[in-house]
VEXFILUM-533756 format. One line per field, with one value per residue (C-alpha): residue in three letters; x, y, z; residue number from 1. Coordinates in Angstrom, 1 decimal, m for minus. Each point is the difference from the previous one (the first is absolute). Layout:
% VEXFILUM-533756
code	[ALA_...] .
px	[X_...] .
py	[Y_...] .
pz	[Z_...] .
pos	[NUM_...] .
//
This chain:
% VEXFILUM-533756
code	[UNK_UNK_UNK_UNK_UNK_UNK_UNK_UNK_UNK_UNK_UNK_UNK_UNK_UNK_UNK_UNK_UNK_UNK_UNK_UNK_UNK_UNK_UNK_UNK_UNK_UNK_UNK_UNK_UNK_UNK_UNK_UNK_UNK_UNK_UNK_UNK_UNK_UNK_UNK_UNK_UNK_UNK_UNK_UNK_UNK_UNK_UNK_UNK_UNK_UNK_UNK_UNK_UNK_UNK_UNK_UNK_UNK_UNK_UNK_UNK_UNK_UNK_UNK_UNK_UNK_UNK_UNK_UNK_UNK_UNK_UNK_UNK_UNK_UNK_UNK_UNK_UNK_UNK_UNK_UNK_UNK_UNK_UNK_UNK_UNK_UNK_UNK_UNK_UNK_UNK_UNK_UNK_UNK_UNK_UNK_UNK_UNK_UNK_UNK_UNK_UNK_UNK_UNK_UNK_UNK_UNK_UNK_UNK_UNK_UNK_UNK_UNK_UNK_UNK_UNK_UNK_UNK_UNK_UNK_UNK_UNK_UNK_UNK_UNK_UNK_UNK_UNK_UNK_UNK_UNK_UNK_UNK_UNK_UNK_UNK_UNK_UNK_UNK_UNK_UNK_UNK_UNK_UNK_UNK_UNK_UNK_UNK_UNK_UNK_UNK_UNK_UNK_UNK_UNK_UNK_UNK_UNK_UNK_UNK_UNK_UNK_UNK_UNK_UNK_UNK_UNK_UNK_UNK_UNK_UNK_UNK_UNK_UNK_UNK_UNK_UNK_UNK_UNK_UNK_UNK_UNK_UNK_UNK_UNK_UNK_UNK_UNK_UNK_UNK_UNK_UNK_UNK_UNK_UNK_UNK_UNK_UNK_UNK_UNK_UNK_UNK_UNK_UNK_UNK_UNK_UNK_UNK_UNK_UNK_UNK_UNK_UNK_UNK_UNK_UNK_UNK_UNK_UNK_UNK_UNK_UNK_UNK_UNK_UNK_UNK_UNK_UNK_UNK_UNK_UNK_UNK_UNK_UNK_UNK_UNK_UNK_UNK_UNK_UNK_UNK_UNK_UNK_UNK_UNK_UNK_UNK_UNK_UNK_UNK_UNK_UNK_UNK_UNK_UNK_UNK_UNK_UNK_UNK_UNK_UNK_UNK_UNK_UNK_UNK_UNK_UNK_UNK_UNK_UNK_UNK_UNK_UNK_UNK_UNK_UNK_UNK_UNK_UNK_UNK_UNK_UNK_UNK_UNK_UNK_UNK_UNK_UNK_UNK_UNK_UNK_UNK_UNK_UNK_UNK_UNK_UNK_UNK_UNK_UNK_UNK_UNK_UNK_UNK_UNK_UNK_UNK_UNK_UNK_UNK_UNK_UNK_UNK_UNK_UNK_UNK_UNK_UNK_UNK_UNK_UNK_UNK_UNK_UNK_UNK_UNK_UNK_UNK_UNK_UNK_UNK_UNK_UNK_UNK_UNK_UNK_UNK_UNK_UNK_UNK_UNK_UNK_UNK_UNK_UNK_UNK_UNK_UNK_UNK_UNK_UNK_UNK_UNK_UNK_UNK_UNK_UNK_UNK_UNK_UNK_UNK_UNK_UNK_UNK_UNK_UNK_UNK_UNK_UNK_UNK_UNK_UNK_UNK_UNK_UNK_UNK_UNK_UNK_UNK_UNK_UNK_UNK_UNK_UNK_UNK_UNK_UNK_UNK_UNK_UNK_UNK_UNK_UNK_UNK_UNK_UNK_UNK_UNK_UNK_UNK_UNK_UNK_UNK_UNK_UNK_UNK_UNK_UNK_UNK_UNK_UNK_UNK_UNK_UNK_UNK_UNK_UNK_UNK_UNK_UNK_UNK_UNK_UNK_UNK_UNK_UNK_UNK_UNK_UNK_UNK_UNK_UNK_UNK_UNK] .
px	[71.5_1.7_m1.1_0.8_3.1_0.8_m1.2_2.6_2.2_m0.7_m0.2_3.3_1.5_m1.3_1.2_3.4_0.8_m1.7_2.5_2.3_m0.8_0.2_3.6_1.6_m1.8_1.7_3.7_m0.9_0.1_2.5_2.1_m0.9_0.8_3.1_1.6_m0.7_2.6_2.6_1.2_m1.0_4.0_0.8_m2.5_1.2_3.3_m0.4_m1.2_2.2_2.7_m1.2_0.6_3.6_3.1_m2.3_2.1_m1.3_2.1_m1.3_m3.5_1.2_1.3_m3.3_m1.5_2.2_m1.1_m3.4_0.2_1.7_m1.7_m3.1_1.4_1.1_m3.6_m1.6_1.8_m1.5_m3.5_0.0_0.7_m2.4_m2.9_0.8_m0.7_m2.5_m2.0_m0.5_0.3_m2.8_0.5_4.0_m1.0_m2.2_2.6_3.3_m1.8_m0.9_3.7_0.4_m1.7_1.6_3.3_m1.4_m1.0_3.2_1.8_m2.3_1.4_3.3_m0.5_m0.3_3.4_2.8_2.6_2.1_0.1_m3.9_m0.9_1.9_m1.1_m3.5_0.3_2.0_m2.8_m2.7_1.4_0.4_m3.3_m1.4_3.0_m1.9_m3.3_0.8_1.2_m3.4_m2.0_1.8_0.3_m3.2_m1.7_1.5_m0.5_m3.7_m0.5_2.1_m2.4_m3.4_0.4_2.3_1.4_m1.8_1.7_2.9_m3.0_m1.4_3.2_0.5_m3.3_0.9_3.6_m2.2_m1.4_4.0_0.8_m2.4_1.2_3.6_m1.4_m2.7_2.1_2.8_m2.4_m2.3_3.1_1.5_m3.7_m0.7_3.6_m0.7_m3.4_0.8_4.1_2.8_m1.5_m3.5_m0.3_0.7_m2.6_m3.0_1.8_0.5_m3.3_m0.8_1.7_m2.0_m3.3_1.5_1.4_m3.4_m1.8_2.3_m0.5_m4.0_0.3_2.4_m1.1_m1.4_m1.0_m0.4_3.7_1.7_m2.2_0.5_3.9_0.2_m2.5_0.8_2.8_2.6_m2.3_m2.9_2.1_1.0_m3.7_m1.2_2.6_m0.8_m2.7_m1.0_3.0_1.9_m1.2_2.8_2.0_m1.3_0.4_3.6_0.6_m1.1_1.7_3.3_0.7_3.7_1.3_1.2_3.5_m0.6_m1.0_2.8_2.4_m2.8_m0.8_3.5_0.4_m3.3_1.5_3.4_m1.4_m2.6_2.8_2.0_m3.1_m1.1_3.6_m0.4_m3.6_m0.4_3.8_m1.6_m3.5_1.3_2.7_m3.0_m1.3_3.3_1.2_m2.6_0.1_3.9_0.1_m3.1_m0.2_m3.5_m1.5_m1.8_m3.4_1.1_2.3_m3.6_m2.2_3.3_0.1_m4.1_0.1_2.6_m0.8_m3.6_1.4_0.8_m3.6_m0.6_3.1_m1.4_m3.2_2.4_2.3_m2.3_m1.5_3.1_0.9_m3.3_1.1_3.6_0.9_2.1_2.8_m0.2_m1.8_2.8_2.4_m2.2_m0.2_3.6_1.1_m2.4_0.5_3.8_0.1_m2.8_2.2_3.6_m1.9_m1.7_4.0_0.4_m2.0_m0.4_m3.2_m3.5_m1.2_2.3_m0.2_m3.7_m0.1_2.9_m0.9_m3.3_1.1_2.0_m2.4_m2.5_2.0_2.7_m2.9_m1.8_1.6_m3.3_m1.6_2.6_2.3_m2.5_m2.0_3.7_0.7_m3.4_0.8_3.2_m1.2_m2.8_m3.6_1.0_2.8_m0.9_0.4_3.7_0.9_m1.5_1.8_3.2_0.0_m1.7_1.7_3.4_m0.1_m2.1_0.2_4.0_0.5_m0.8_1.5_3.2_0.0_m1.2_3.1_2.4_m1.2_0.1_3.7_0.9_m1.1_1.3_3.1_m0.6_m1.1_m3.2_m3.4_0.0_3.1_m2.3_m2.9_2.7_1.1_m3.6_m0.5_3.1_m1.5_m3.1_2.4_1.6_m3.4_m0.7_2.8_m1.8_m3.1_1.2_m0.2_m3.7_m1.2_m3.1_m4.0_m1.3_m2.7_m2.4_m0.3] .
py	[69.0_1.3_2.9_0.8_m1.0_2.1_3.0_m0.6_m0.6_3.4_1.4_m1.0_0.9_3.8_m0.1_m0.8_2.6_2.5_m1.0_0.4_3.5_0.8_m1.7_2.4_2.9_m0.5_m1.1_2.9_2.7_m1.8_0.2_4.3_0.5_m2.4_1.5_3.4_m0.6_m0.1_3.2_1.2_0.2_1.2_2.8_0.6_0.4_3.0_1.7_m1.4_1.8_3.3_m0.4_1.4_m2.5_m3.2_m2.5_m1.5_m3.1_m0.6_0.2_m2.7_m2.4_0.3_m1.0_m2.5_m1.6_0.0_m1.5_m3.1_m0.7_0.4_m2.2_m3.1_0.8_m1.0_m3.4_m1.0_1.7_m2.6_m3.1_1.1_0.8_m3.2_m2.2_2.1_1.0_3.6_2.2_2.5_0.7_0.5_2.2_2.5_m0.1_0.8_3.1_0.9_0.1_2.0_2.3_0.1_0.6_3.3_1.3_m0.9_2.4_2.9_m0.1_m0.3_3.7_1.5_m0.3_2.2_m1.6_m2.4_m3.0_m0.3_0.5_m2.6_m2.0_0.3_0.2_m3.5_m1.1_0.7_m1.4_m3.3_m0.5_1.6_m2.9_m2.8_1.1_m0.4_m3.4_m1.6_1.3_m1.2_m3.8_m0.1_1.5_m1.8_m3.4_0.8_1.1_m2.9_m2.3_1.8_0.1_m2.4_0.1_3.5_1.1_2.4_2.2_0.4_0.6_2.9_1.5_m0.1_1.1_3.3_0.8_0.0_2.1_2.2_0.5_0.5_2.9_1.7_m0.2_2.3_2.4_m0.5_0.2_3.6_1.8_m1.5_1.3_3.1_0.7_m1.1_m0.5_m2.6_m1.5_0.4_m1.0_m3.0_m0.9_0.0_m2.5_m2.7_0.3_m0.8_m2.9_m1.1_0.2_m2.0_m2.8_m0.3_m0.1_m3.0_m1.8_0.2_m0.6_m2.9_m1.6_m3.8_0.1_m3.5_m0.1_0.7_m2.7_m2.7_1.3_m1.1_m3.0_m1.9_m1.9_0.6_m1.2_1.8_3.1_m0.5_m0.7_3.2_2.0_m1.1_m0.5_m3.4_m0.4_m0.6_m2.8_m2.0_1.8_m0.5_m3.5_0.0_2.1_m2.5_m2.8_1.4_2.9_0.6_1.9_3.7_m1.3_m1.0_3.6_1.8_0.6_2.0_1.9_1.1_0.7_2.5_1.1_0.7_1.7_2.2_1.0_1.3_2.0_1.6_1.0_2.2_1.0_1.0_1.6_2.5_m0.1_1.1_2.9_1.1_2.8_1.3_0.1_1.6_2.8_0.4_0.1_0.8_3.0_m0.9_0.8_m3.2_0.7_m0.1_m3.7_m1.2_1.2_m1.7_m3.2_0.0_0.6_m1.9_m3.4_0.4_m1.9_m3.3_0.0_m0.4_m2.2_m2.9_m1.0_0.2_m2.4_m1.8_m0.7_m0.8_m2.8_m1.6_0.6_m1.0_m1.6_1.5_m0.5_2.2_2.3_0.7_0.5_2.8_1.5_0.2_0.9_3.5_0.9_m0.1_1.9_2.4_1.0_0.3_2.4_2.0_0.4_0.8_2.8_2.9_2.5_m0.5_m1.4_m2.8_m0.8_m0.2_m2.4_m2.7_0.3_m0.9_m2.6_m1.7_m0.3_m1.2_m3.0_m0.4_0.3_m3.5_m2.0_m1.6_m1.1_m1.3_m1.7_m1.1_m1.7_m1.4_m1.1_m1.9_m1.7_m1.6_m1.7_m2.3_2.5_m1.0_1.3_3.1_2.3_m0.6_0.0_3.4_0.8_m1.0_1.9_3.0_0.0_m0.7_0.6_3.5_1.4_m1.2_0.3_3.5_0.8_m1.3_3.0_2.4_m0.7_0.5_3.0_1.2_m1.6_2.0_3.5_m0.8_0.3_3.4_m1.4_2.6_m1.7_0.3_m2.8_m2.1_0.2_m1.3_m3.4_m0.7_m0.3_m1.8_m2.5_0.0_m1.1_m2.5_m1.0_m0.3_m2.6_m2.0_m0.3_m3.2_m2.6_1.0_m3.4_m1.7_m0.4_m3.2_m1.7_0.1_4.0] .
pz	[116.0_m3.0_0.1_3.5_m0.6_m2.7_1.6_2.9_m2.2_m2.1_3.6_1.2_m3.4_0.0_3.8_m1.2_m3.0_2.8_2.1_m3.1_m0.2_3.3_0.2_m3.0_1.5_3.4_m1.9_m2.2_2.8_1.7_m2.7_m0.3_3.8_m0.5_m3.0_1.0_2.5_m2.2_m0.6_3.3_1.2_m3.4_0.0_3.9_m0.9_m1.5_3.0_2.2_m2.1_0.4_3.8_0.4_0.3_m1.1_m1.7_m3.4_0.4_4.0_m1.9_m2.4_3.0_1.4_m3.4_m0.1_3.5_m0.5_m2.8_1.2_2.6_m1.9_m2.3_2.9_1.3_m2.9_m0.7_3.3_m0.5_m3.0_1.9_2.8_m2.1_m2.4_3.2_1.9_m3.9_2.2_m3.1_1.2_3.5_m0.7_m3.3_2.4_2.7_m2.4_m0.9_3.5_0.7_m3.2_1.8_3.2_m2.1_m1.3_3.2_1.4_m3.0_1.1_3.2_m0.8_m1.4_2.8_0.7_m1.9_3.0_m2.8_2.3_0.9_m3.5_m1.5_2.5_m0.2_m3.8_0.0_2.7_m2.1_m3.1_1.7_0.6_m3.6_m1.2_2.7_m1.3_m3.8_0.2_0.1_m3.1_m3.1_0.9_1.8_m2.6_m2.6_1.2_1.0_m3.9_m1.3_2.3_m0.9_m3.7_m1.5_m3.4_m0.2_2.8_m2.5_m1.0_2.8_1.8_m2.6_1.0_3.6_m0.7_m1.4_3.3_1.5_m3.2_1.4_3.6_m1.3_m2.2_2.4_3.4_m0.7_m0.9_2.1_3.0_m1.5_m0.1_3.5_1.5_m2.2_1.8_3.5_0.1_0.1_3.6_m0.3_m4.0_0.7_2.9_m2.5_m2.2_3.0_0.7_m3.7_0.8_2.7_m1.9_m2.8_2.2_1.5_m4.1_m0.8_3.1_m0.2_m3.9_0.7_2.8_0.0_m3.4_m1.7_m1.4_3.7_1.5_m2.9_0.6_3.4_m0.1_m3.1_m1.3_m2.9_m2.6_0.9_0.1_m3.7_m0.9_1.7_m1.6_m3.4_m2.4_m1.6_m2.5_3.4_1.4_m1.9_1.9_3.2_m0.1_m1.8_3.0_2.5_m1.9_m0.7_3.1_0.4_2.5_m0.2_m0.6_m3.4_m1.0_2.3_m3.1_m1.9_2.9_0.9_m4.5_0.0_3.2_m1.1_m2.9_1.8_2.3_m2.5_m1.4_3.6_0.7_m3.0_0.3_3.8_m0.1_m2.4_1.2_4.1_m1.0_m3.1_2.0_1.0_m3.2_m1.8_2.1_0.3_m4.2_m0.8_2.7_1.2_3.2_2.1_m1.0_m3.3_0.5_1.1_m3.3_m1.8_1.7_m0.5_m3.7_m0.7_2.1_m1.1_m3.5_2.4_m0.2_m3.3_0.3_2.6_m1.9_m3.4_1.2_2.2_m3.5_m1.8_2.4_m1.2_m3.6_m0.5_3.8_2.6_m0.8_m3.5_2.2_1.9_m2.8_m1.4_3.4_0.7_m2.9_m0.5_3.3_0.0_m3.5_1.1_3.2_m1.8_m2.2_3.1_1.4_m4.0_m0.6_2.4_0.3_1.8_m3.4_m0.6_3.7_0.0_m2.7_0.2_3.5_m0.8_m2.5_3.0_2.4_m2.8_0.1_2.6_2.9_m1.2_2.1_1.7_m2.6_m2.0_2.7_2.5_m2.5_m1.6_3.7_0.2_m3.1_0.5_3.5_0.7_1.5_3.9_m0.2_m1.6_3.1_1.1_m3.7_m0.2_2.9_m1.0_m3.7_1.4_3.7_m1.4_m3.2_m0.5_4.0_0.4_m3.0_m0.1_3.2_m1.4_m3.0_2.5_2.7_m3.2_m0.9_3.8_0.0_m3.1_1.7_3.6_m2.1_m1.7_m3.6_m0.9_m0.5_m4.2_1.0_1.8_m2.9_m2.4_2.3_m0.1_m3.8_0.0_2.2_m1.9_m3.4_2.2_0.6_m3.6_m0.1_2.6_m1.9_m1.9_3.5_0.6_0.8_m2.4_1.4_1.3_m2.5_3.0_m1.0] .
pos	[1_2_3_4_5_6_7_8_9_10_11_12_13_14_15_16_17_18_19_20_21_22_23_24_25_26_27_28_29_30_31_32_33_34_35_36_37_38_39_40_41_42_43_44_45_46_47_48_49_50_51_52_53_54_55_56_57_58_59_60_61_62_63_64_65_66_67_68_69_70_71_72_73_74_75_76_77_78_79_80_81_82_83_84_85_86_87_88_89_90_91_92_93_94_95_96_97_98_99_100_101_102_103_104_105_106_107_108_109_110_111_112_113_114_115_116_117_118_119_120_121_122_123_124_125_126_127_128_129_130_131_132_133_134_135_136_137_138_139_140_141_142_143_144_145_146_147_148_149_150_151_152_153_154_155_156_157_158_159_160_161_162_163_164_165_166_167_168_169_170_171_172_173_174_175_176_177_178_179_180_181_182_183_184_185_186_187_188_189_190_191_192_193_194_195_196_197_198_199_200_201_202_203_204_205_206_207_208_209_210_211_212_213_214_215_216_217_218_219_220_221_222_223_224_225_226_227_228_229_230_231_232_233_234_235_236_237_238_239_240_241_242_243_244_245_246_247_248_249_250_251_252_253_254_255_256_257_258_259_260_261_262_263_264_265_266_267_268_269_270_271_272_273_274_275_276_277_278_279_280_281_282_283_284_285_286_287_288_289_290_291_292_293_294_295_296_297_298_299_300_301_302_303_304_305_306_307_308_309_310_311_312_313_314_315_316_317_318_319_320_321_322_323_324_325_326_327_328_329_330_331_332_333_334_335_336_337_338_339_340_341_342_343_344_345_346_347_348_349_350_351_352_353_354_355_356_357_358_359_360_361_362_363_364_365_366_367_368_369_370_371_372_373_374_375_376_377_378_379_380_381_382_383_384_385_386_387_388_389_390_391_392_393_394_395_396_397_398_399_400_401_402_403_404_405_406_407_408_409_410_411_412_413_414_415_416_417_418_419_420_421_422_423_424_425_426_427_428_429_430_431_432_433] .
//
């Protein structure tokens, strides 16, 4: 009898790190397809200006809705996947918008008539902005639950694989427009998207994790998502659960904070492209070997700070962050030539674009593990996509009135000093983490 009931046990202990693996894969390409996304309206931008009496500052409004509404999207993406524990099927179908978004922009090339283009250029941007909202607190929440307290590290290594769509897309986008034009580049890069959505889904799809998700109760959920060292924890959970109203106040700090910190990152990240070429003189293939080069360092970037959080804690984490990323891009504006560019450019996306890691593992830490999704949501949705949308509508405010885009570079380190200020309310970790 022993016997046999070790081997089911060995059994149903290789079946769950298999279903481990599988999990990261799927968050892993979910988190490429996602991130990839990113500088798709950035990199777009630069073609649309080449079309004659296109407005940079109606291309920052548009940035500017998407991103909200991807941002109010994800706060209730949270609280619907906390309750319905749905993290793969919404993961596979966020993409498959993503997708629909990008062959919504090719159409909208195929009109040099003003009106239709903004219109199916703010069209598709909506849904690209719909699409986004799901990945980064699904996925965060599904690698908080599957790996626990080494959930940082392995965020880090995922946070790679979005490194890795932000730095191969733009690329990828000017050679395919190069080779087959504005329209019809982007038609092979939607149906990318497809196959991808339909990857995660099989990778992700009842595996052990979703079905103890949606089966068990709180305390099983903690003693899935951790190893043996938790199981004081599980039951200090089940003894002393408080409701999310006693974490609200550390929620709305890390979010104030992480507000402050997108405002300054995706103002410069959105107008990037434009600028580069406006100073720098480059033509758009050559904005997408830059923007590849220089956001392949966020790769190297994720898995370092992933690491650090496990090291000295999040909250130190984030200190170091903000702090090289802001001096990094006060010394880009600094210093002008392709070489300088390249590297503080570098240098700031090395650690400015580390926000996964670092603040949805921060987010997890400050709130009891059920409520991991909607507090994901609200730091990310609010904090990082609002956030962000915030820095871009100032910068589109400050050229609707005539101020040149250097102007708008310069706001958004100031807001990334003001940021700097903030640091000091970030709220402290839970024991339980």
């Amino acid at each position: 009898m022993t016997g046999s009931s070790n081997g089911k046990f060995l059994t149903s202990k290789s079946k769950f790190f298999n279903d481990k693996i599988r999990i990261f894969a799927g968050a892993s390409i979910g988190h490429f397809a996602n991130d990839g996304t990113l500088l798709i309206f950035t990199i777009l931008m630069v073609y649309y200006i080449r079309i004659p009496n296109v407005n940079i500052a109606v291309l920052g409004s548009i940035a500017v809705t998407y991103q909200l509404l991807s941002g109010y999207i994800s706060t209730r993406v949270g609280k619907y996947a906390d309750a319905k524990r749905d993290f793969n099927k919404l993961i596979s179908v966020g993409i498959l918008i993503e997708g629909l978004g990008i062959f919504l922009f090719s159409i909208s090339f195929l009109f040099h008539n003003l009106f239709y283009l903004y219109a199916l250029a703010l069209l598709a941007a909506l849904v690209l902005g719909f699409g986004q909202a799901f990945y980064h607190p699904l996925g965060g929440a599904l690698l908080s639950a599957t790996f626990g307290k080494s959930s940082p590290k392995y965020m880090g290594a995922n946070g790679v694989f979005g490194s890795l769509g932000r730095s191969v897309l733009p690329s990828l986008i000017a050679f395919s427009i190069l080779l087959f034009g504005d329209a019809a580049g982007l038609i092979p890069i939607s149906a990318f998207y497809l196959l991808l959505s339909i990857i995660i889904f099989v990778l992700l799809v009842n595996r052990t994790n979703n079905k103890v998700f949606r089966g068990k109760n709180k305390e099983d959920l903690l003693n899935l998502s951790s190893d043996t060292a938790d199981m004081t924890t599980s039951k200090k959970f089940k003894t002393h659960h408080k409701p999310f109203s006693f974490y609200r106040r550390s929620v709305y700090k890390l979010t104030f904070v992480t507000v402050l910190r997108s405002a300054s990152i995706m103002a410069t990240i959105t107008f990037i492209g434009v600028y580069i070429k406006l100073i720098e003189k480059l033509t758009a293939t050559e904005v997408g070997i830059f923007l590849t080069i220089t956001f392949f360092f966020a790769v190297i970037g994720q898995y370092v700070f992933g690491v650090l959080v496990t090291k000295v804690g999040n909250r130190k984490t984030v200190i170091y962050s903000t702090l090289i990323s802001v001096i990094a891009f006060g010394l880009f504006l600094l210093l002008r030539g392709p070489i300088y560019s390249y590297i503080f450019y570098s240098v700031f996306t090395f650690a400015a674009l580390t926000s996964f890691p670092i603040f949805m593992s921060y987010s997890a830490n400050i709130v009891e593990k059920e409520y991991n999704g909607y507090s994901n949501s609200v730091v990310w949705g609010i904090g990082s996509i609002i956030g962000g949308a915030m820095g871009v509508g100032l910068i589109t405010i400050l050229l609707y009135f005539g101020f040149n885009i250097f102007s708008g570079m310069v706001v958004a380190e100031v807001i990334g000093i003001i940021s700097i200020l903030s640091l000091p309310i970030l709220p402290k970790t839970l024991e339980i983490d």
